[in-house]
C-alpha positions, -999 to +999 in steps of 0.1 A: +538-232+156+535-267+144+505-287+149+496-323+143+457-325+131+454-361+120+459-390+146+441-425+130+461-450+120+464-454+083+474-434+056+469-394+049+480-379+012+478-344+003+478-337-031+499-308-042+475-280-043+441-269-037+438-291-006+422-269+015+379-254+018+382-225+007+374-208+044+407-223+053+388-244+083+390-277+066+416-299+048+408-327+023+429-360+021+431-391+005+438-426+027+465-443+004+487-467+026+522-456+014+540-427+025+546-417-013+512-424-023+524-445-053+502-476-047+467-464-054+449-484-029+429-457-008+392-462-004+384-429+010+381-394+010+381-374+040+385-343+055+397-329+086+387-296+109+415-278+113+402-264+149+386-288+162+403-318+148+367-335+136+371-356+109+344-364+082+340-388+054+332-373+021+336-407+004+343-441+004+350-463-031+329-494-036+329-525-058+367-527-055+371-494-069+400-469-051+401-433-053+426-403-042+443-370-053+415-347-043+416-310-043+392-285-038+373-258-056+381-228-046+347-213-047+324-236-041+342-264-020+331-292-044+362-318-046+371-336-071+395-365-075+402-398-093+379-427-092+399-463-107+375-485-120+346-504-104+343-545-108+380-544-121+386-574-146+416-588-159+415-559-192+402-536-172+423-526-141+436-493-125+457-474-146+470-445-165+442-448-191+415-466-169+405-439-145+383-407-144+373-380-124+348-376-100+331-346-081+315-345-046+297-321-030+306-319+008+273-307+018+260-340-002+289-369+007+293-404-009+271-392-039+303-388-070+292-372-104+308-384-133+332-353-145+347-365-180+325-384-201+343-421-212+339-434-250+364-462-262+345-474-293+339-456-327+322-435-335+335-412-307+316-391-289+325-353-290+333-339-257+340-370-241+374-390-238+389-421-248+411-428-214+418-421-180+422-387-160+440-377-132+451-350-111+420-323-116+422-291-102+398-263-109+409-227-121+404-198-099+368-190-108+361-228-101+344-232-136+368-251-153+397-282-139+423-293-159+441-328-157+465-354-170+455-378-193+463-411-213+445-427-242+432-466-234+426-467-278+458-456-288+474-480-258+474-506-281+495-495-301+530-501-291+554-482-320+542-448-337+536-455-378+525-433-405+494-450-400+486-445-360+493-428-330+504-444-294+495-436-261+513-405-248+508-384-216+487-352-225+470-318-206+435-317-206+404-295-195+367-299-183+339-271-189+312-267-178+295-268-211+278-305-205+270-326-201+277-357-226+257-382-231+278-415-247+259-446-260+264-476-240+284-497-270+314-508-240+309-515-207+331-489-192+319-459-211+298-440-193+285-404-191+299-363-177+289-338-165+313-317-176+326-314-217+363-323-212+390-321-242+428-324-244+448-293-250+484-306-260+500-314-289+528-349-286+547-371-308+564-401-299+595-388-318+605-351-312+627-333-337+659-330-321+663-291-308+626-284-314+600-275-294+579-307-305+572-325-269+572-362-258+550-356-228+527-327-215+523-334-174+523-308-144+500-286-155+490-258-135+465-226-140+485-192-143+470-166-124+435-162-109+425-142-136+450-151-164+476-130-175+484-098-197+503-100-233+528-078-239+503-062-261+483-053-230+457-078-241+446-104-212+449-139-217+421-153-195+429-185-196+463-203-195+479-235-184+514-237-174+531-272-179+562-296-181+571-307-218+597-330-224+617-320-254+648-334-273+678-318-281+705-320-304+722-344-287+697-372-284+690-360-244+652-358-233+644-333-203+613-312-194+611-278-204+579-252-192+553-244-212+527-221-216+491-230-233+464-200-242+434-212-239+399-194-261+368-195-241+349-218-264+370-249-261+337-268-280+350-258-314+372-281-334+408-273-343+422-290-376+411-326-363+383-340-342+380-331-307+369-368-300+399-382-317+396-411-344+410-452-339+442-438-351+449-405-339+442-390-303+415-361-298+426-331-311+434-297-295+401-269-297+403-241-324+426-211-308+448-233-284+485-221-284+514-239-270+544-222-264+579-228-249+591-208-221+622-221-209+654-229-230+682-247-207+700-271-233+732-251-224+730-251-188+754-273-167+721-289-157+696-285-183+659-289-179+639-285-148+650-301-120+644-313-083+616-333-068+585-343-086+566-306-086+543-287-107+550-249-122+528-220-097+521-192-108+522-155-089+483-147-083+485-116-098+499-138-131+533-123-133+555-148-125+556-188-127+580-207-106+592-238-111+625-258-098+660-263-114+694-267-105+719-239-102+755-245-115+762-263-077+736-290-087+716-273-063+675-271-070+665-236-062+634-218-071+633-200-103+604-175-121+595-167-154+570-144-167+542-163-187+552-142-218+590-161-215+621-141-209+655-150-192+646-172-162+653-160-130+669-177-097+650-168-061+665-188-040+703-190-038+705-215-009+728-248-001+704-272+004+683-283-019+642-274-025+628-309-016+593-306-018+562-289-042+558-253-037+527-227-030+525-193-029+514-169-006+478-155-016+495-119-018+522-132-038+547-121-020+562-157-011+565-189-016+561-223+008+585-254+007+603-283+022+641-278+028+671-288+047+644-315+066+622-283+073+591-266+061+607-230+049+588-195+035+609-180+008+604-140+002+601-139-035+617-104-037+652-105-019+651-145-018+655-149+019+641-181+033+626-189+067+631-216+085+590-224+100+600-257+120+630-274+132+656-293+116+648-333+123+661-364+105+652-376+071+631-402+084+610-377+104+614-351+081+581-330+059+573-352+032+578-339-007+544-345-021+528-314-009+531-279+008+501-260+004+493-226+018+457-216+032+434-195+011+435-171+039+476-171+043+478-179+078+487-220+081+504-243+055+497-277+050+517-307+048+526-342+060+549-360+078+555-396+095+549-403+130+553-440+146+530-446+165+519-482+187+501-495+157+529-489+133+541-456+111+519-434+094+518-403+072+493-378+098+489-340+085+501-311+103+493-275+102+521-246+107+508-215+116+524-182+099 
């Protein structure tokens, strides 16, 4: 059964994942005013009772500042999300590199606590970044949150030398080993509680057929307690993301990735966490990136489908992400965190249109297809249709389909017109 939870007339955006409390009564939102959520004008955070339909505001931006894509921590039920810059000036708007992220407590709302620490000016301050976050989602435990992130020094720049770096999308993570303190040198650096670092390696001009990456984006946390080595060895911690490689033929597509992660992300690799005016901040000691997929001889190479980001099994087994089939079809696909030969879940002829979740047994997998929310069984492939077929207009929107912590609903949104106008409203299916 389908149920509509969210009635006001503006905007509701889900963010991919982690957008529920993690008692499953409660789902967080951000108020952007398009359907897509691509104009980052929202000016509030809010959640809403999934039973009783009361709504609560967790926070609301000020001094021309807009904030959205919140999730939720899955122990706690702190949120965090991005914050764009307050008193905005004509250098310093929203942007890839101008924004941060921001917790709240629910049980404490409007008061935000500076996550990543922001230094643009040398000397650099360990521990802190140079940039703009975005997209933060804590692991399992809740401890750490990993994010997206672009460089405002090495913006400047606009073609890669010997002599300097540019501005590439990277994967980063916060610990909880703050916080940073940064002097106040520039008006928009500012302090964290949290000790954040990036944890990709980029260059603006891959070897053709290599592994080398353009951009590191979609990151997600394999596993709630990482994932075993075929030594037998567990790997704690590990990020699953979207790199975008180059192949022999001069093509770009993504490909997935794996990164290990040590537990002491403080120690330095072979260049400064912090970064220096040329070069951006370095991966930690004991970070390992490795390619999973290899699709430069598919009909279709590369993953595929609607803008999603790799999940992986709970139990840390198997990562899914999308890519077409030799139809042009985007079906579901695993892969086992140690690599292997990918392989296909879904054999359907309609597309997957949406992000994905998993069950919290593992045992399947939530999306949008065909106009419908559908569960997929992750052993046999079979997919459920959960609510009926309706026009494209009126259809589940892509952006997000997010399973409860508990298993029994799944979240997601879709557009209902309404006497003052059409707006993206959230709506629970029960399982």
């Amino acid at each position: 059964m389908s149920e509509q939870i969210t009635f006001a007339h503006h905007g509701h955006i889900l963010t991919n994942t982690a957008v529920w409390s993690p008692d499953s009564r409660w789902i967080i939102f951000d108020t952007r005013s398009d359907p897509a959520g691509n104009v980052f004008d929202g000016q509030t955070i809010e959640r809403v009772n999934v039973e009783t339909r009361e709504n609560q505001l967790l926070y609301h931006s000020k001094n021309g500042a807009c904030c959205g894509v919140v999730t939720c921590d899955p122990i706690m039920g702190q949120i965090v999300f991005i914050l764009g810059p307050e008193n905005p000036t004509p250098d310093w708007q929203y942007g890839p590199y101008h924004r941060q992220g921001v917790i709240v407590d629910p049980a404490r709302p409007m008061i935000a606590r500076n996550l990543d620490a922001r230094n643009v000016t040398p000397p650099f301050t360990r521990g802190a970044l140079r940039g703009g976050t975005h997209v933060h989602v804590f692991s399992a435990d809740g401890r750490w949150v990993s994010f997206t992130y672009e460089d405002s020094v090495l913006a400047k720049f606009s073609e890669e030398t010997q002599e300097h770096e540019i501005n590439l999308r990277n994967v980063g993570v916060s610990i909880p080993a703050g916080p940073v303190h940064v002097p106040s040198t520039y008006p928009r650096n500012h302090d964290g509680e949290y000790f954040s670092v990036l944890v990709t390696r980029t260059t603006a001009h891959p070897t053709p057929g290599s592994d080398e990456i353009r951009k590191a984006f979609e990151d997600a946390w394999i596993g709630t307690n990482g994932y075993l080595k075929p030594d037998g060895a567990r790997q704690k911690r590990a990020l699953a993301f979207q790199g975008e490689v180059l192949d022999s033929h001069g093509n770009f597509f993504p490909e997935l990735f794996v990164l290990n992660l040590p537990e002491d992300l403080t120690q330095p690799g072979d260049g400064p966490l912090a970064g220096t005016t040329t070069r951006r901040p370095f991966p930690p000691k004991g970070v390992e990136q490795r390619r999973l997929t290899f699709t430069s001889q598919q009909k279709f190479p590369g993953l595929q489908g609607p803008r999603h980001w790799p999940r992986c099994s709970p139990d840390g087994l198997q990562i899914a992400f999308l890519m077409k089939d030799d139809r042009g079809i985007v079906q579901i696909w695993t892969i086992s965190p140690n690599g292997g030969t990918p392989k296909q879940i879904t054999t359907n002829p309609w597309s997957i249109s949406s992000a994905f979740s998993w069950t919290p047994d593992g045992k399947a997998i939530a999306h949008v297809m065909d106009d419908s929310v559908c569960l997929t069984r992750v052993s046999d492939g079979q997919t459920r249709r959960l609510t009926p077929k309706t026009t494209p207009e009126n259809a589940p929107r892509p952006e997000a389909c997010v399973i409860s912590p508990d298993g029994q609903m799944i979240a997601y949104v879709q557009q209902v017109a309404s006497d003052g106008g059409t707006f993206n409203q959230i709506f629970v299916q029960r399982l």
